[in-house]
MARFIPA-357070 format. One line per field, with one value per atom (N, C-alpha, C): residue number from 1; residue in one letter; x, y, z; atom name; chain. Coordinates in nm, 4 decimals, decimal comma, m for minus. Each point is the difference from the previous one (the first is absolute). Example, Ala and Ser with C-alpha at 12.3 -4.5 7.8 and 13.67 -1.06 7.14 Angstrom:
2
k: (1;1;1;2;2;2) $
r: (a;a;a;s;s;s) $
u: (1,3190;m0,0890;0,0900;m0,0350;0,0820;m0,0770) $
v: (m0,5690;0,1190;0,1200;0,1050;0,1190;0,1090) $
w: (0,7800;0,0000;0,0000;m0,0720;0,0060;0,0730) $
a: (N;CA;C;N;CA;C) $
c: (A;A;A;A;A;A) $
! end
This chain:
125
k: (1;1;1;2;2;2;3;3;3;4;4;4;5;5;5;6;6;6;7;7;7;8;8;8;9;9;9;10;10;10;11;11;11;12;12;12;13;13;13;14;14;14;15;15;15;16;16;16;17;17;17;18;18;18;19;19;19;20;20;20;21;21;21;22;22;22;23;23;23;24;24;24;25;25;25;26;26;26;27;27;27;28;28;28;29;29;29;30;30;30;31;31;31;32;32;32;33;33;33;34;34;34;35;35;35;36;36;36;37;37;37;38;38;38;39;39;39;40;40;40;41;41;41;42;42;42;43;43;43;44;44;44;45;45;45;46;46;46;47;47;47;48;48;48;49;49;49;50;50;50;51;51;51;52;52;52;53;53;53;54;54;54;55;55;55;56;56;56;57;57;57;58;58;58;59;59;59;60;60;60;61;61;61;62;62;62;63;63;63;64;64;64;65;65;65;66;66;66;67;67;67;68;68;68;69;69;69;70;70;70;71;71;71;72;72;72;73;73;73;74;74;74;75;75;75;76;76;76;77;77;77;78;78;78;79;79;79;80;80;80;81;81;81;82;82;82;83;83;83;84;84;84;85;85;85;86;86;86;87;87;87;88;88;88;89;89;89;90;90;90;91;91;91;92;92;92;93;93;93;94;94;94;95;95;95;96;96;96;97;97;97;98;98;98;99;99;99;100;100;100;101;101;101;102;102;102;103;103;103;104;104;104;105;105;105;106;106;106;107;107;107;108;108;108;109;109;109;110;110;110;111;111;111;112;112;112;113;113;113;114;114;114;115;115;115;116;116;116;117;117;117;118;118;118;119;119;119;120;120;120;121;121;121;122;122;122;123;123;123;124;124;124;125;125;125) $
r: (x;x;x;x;x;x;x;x;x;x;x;x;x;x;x;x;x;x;x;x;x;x;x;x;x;x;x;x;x;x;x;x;x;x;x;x;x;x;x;x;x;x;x;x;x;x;x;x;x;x;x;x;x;x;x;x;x;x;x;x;x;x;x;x;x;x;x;x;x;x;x;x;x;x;x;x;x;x;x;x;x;x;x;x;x;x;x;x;x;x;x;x;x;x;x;x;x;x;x;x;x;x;x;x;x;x;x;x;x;x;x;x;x;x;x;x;x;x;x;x;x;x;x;x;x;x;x;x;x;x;x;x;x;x;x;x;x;x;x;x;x;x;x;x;x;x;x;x;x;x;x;x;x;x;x;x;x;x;x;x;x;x;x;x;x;x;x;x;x;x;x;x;x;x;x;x;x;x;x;x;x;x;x;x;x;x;x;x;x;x;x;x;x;x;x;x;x;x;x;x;x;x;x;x;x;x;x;x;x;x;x;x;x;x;x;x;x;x;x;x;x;x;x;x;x;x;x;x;x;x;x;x;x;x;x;x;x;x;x;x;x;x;x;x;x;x;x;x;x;x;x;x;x;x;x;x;x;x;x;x;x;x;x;x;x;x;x;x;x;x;x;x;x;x;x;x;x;x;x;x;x;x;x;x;x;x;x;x;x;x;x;x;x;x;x;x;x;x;x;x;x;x;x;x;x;x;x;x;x;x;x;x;x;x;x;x;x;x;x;x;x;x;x;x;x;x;x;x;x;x;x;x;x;x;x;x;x;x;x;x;x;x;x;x;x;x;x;x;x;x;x;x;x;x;x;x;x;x;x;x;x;x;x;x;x;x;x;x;x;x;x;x;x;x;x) $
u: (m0,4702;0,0084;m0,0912;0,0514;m0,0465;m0,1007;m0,0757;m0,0079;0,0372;0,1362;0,0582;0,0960;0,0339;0,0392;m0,0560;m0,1452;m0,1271;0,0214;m0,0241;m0,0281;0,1231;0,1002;0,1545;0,0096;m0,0682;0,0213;m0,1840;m0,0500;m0,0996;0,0879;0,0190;0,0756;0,1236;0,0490;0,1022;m0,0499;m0,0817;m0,0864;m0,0695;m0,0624;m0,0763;0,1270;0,0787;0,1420;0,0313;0,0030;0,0788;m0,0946;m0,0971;m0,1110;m0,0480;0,0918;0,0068;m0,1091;m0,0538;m0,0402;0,0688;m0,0601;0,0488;m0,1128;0,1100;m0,1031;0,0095;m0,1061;0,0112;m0,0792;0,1298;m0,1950;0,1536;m0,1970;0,0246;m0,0688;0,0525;m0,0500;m0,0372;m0,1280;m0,0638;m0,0068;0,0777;0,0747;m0,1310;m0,0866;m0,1220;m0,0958;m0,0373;m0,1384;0,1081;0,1349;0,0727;m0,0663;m0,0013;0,0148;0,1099;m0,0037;0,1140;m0,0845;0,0114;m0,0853;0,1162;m0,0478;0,0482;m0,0247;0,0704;0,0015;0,0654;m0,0358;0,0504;m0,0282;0,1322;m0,0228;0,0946;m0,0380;0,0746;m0,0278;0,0560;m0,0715;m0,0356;m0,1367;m0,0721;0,1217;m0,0206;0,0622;0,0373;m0,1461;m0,0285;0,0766;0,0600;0,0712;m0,1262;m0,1411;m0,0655;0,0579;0,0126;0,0477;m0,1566;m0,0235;m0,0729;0,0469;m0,1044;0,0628;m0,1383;0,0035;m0,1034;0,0797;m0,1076;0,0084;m0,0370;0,0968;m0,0749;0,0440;m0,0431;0,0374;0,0489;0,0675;0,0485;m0,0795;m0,0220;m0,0916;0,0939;0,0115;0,1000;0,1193;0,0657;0,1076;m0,0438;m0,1101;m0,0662;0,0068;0,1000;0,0174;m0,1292;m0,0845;m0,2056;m0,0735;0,0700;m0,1228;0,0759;0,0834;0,0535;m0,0119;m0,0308;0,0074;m0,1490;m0,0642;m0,1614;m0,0448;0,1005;m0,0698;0,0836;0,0985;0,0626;m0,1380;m0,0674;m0,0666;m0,1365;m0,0313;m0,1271;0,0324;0,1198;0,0239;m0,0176;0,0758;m0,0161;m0,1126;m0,0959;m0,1059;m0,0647;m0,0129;m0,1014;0,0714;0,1150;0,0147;m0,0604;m0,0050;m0,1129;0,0441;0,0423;0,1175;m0,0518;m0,1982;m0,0500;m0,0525;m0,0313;0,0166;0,0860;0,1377;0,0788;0,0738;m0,0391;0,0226;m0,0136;m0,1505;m0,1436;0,1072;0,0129;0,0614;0,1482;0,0357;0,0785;0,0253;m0,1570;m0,0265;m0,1174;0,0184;m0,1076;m0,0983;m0,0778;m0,1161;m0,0124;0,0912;0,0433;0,0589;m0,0184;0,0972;0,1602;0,0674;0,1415;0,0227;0,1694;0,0449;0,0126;0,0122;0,0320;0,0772;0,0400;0,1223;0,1513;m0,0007;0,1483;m0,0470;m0,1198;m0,0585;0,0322;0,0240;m0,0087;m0,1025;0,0392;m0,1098;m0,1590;0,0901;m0,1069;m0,0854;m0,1367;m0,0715;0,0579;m0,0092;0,1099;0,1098;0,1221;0,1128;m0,0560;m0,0708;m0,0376;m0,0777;m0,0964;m0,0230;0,1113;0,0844;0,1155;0,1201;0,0058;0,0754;m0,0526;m0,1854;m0,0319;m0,0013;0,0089;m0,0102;0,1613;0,0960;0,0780;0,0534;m0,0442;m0,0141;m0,0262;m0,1303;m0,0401;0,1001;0,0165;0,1236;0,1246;0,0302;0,1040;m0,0970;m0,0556;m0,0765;m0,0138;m0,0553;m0,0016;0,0934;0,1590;0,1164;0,0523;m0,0224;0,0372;m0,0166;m0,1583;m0,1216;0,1092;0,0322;0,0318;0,1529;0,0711;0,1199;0,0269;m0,1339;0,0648;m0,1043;m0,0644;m0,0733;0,0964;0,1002;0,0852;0,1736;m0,0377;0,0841;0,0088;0,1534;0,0082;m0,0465;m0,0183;m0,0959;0,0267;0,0240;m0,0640;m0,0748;m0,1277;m0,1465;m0,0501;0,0882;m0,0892;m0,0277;0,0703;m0,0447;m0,0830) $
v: (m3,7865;0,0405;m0,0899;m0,0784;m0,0145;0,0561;m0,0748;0,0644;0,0907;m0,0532;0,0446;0,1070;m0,0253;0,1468;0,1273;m0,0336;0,0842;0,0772;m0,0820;0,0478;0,1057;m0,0671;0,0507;0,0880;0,0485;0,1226;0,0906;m0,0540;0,1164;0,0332;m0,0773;0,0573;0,1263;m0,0261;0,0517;0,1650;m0,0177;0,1172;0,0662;m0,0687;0,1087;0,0274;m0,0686;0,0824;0,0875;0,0401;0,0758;0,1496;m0,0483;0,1323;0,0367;m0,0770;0,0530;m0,0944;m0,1172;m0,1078;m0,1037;m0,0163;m0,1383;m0,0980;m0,0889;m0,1287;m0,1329;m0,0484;m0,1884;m0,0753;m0,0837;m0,1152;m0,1050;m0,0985;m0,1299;m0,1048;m0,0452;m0,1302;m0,1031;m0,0157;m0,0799;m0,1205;m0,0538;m0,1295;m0,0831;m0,0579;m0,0993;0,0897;0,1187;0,0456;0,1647;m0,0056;0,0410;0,1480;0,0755;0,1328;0,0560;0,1544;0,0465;0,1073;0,0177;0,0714;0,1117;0,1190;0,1239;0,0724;0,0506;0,1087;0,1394;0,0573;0,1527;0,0795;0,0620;0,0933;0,0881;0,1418;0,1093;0,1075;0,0699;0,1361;0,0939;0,0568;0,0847;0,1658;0,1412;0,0706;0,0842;0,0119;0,0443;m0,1564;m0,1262;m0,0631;m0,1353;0,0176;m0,1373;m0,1301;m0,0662;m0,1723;m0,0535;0,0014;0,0059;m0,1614;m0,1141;m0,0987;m0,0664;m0,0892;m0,0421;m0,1373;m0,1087;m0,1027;m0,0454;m0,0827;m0,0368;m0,1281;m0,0445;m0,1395;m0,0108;m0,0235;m0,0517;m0,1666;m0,0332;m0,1511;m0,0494;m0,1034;m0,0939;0,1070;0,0520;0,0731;0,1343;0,0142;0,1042;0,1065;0,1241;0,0871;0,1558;m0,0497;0,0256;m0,0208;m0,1174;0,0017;0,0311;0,0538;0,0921;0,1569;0,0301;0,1544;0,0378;m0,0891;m0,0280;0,0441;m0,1151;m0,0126;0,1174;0,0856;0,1666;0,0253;0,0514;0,0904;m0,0281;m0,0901;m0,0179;0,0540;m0,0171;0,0745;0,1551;0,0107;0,1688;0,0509;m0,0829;0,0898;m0,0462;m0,0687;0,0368;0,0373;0,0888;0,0545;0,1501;0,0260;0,0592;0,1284;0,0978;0,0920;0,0428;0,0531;0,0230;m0,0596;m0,1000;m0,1594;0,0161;m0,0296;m0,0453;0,1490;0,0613;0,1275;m0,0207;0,0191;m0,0471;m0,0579;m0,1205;m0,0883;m0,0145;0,1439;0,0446;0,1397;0,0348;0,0988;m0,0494;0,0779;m0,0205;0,0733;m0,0033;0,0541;0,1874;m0,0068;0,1758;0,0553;m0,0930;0,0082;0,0367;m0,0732;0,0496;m0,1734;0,0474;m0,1715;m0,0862;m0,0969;m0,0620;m0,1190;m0,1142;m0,1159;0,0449;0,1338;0,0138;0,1226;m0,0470;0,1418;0,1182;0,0913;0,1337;0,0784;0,1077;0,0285;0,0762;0,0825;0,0722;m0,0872;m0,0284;m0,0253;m0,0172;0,1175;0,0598;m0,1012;m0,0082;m0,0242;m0,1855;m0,0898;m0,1081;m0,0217;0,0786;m0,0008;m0,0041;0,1235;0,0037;m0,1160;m0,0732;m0,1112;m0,0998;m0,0799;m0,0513;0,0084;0,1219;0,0182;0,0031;m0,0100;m0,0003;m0,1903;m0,0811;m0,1279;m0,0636;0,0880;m0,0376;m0,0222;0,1829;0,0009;m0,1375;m0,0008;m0,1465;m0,1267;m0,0260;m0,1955;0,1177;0,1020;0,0036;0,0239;0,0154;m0,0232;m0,1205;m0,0963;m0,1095;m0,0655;m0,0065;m0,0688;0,0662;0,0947;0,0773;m0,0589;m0,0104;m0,0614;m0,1539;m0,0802;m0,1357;m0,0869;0,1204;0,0042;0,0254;0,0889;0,0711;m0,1435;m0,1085;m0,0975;m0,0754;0,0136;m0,0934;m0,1377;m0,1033;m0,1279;m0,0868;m0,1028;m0,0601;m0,0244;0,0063;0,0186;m0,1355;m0,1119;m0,0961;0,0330;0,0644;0,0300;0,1457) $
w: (m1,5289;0,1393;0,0827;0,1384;0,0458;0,1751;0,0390;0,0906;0,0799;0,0417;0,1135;m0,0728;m0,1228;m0,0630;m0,0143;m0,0333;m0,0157;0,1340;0,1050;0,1539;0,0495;m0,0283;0,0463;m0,1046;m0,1276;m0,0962;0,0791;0,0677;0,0422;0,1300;0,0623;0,1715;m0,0715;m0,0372;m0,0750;m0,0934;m0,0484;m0,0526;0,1120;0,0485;0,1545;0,1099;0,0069;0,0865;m0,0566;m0,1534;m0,0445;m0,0167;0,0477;0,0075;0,1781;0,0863;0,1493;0,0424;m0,0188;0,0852;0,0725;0,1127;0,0634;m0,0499;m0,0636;m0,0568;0,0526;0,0422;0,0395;m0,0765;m0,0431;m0,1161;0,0116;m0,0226;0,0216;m0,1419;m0,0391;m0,0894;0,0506;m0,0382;0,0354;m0,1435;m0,0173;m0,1462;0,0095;0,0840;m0,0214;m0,0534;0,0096;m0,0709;m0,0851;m0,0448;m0,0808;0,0316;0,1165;m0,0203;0,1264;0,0120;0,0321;0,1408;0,0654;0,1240;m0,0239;0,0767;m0,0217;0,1483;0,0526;0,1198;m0,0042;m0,0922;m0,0498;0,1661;0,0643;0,1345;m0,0544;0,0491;m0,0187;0,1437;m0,0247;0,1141;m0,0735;0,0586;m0,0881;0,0440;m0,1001;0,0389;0,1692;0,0340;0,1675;0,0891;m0,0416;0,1001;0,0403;m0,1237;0,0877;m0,0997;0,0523;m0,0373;m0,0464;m0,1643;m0,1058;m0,0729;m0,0173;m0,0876;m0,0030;m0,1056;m0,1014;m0,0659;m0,0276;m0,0979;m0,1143;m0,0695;m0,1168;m0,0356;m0,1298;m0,0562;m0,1245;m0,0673;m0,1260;m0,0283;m0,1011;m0,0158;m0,1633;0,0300;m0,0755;m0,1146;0,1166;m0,0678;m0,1188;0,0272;m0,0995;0,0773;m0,0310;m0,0337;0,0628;m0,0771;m0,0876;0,1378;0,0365;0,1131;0,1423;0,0268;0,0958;m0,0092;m0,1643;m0,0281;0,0316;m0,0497;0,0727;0,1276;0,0350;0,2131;0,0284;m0,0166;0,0766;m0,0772;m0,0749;m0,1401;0,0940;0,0419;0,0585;0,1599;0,0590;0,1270;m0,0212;m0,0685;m0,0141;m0,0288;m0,1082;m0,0614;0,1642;0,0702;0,1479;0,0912;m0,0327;0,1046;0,0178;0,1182;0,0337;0,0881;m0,0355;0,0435;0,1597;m0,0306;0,0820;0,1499;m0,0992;0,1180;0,0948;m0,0949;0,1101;0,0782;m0,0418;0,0721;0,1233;m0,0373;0,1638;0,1006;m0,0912;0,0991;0,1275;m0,0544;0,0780;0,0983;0,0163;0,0717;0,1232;0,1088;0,1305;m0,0280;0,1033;0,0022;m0,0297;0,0062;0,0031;m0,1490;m0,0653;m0,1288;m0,0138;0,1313;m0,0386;m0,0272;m0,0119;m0,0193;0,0956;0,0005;0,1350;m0,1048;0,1137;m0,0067;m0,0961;0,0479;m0,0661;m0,1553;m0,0203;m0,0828;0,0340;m0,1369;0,0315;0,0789;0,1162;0,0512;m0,1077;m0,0799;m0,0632;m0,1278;m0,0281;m0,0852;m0,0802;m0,0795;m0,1656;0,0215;0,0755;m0,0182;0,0164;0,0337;m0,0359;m0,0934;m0,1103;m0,1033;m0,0602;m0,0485;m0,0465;0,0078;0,0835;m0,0222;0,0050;0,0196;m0,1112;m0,1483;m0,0573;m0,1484;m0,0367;0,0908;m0,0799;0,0665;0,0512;m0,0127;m0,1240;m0,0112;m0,1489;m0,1368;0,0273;m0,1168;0,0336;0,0674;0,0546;m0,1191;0,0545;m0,0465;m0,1751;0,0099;m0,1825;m0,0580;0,0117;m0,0037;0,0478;0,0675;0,0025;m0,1539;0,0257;m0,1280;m0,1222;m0,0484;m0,1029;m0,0756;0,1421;m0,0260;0,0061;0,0137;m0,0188;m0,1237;m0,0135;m0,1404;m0,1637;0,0884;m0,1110;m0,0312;0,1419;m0,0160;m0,1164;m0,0609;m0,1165;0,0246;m0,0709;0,0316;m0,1389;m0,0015;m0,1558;m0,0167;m0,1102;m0,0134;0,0214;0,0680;0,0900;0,0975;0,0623;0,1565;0,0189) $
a: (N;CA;C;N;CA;C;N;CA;C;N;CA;C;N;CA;C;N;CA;C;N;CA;C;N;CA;C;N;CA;C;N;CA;C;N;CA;C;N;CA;C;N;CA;C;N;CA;C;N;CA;C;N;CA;C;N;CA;C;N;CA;C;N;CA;C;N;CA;C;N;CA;C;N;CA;C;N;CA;C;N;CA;C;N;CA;C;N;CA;C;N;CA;C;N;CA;C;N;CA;C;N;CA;C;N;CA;C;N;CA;C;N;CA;C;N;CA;C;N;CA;C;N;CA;C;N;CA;C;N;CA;C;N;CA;C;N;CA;C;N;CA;C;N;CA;C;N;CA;C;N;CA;C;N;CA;C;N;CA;C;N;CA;C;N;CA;C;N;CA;C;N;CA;C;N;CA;C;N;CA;C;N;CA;C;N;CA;C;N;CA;C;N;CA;C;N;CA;C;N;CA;C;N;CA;C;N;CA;C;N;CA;C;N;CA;C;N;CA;C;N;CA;C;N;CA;C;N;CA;C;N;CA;C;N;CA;C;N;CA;C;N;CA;C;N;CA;C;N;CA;C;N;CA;C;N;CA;C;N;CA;C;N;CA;C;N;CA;C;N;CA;C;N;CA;C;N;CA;C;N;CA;C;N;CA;C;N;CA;C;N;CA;C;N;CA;C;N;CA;C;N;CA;C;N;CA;C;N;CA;C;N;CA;C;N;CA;C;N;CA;C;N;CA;C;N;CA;C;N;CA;C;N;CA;C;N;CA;C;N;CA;C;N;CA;C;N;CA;C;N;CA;C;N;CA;C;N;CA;C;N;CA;C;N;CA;C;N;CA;C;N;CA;C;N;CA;C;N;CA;C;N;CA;C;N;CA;C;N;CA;C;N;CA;C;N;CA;C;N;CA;C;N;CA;C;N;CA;C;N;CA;C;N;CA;C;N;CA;C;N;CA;C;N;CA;C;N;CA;C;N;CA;C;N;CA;C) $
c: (A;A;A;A;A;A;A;A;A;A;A;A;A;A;A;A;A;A;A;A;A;A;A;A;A;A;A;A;A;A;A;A;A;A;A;A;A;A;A;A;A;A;A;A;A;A;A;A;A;A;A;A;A;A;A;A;A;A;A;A;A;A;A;A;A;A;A;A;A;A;A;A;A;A;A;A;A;A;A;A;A;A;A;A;A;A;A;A;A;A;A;A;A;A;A;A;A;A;A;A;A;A;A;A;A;A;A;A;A;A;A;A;A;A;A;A;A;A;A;A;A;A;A;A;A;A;A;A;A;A;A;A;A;A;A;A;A;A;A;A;A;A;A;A;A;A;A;A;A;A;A;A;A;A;A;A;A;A;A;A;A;A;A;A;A;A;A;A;A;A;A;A;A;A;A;A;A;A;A;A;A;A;A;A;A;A;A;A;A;A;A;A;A;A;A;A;A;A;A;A;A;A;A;A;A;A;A;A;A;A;A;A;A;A;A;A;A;A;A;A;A;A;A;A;A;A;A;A;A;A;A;A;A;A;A;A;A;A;A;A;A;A;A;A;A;A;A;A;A;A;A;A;A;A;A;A;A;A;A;A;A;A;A;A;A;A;A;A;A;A;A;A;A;A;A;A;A;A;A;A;A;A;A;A;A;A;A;A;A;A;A;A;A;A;A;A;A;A;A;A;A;A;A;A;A;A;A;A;A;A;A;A;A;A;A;A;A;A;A;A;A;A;A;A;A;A;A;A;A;A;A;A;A;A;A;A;A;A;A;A;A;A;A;A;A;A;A;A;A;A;A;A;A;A;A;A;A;A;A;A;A;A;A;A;A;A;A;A;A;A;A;A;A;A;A) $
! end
């Protein structure tokens, strides 16, 4: 498998789990860029990057595995409430209900990670 098979079998695996995917190959330093976007359940437009590095498989399951383990449910909660603790930019108004669909963001990228981990591959890539 090459690159662009690798890439076009991950786009292909994260569509088939409800992502919009954009990646690009980059053929001079042989890796694959990644733009995983979805909508979180409450309706916010949720997306994150990553890299694949010389067609390896390992080091894309990595860079999601290192996104997820910092993601930060509470963090980014924060980050979508005013001073008053409701939601704001399209957030749910109530607290709870933007906790609640950060954590289930989460569940999203650890179901992404899960299913392109679970991608058949030949043990070069």
């Amino acid at each position: 498998m090459y690159i662009d098979d690798l890439t076009d079998a991950v786009v292909a695996c994260a569509e088939a789990k409800g992502w919009k995917v954009e990646a690009g190959i980059i053929y001079k330093e042989q890796k694959s860029e990644f733009e995983f976007a979805r909508f979180s359940p409450a309706g916010r437009d949720f997306s994150f990057s990553a890299t694949m590095k010389c067609a390896n498989i390992n080091s894309l399951i990595e860079d999601i595995d290192n996104y997820y383990e910092g993601f930060d449910v509470d963090s980014e909660t924060y980050l979508w409430l005013d001073q008053f603790g409701h939601g704001k930019r399209g957030a749910p108004y109530r607290m709870r209900a933007v906790l609640e669909d950060m954590e289930a963001t989460e569940k999203m990228i650890e179901e992404l990670l899960d299913a392109i981990k679970e991608m058949e591959v030949p043990e070069e890539y």
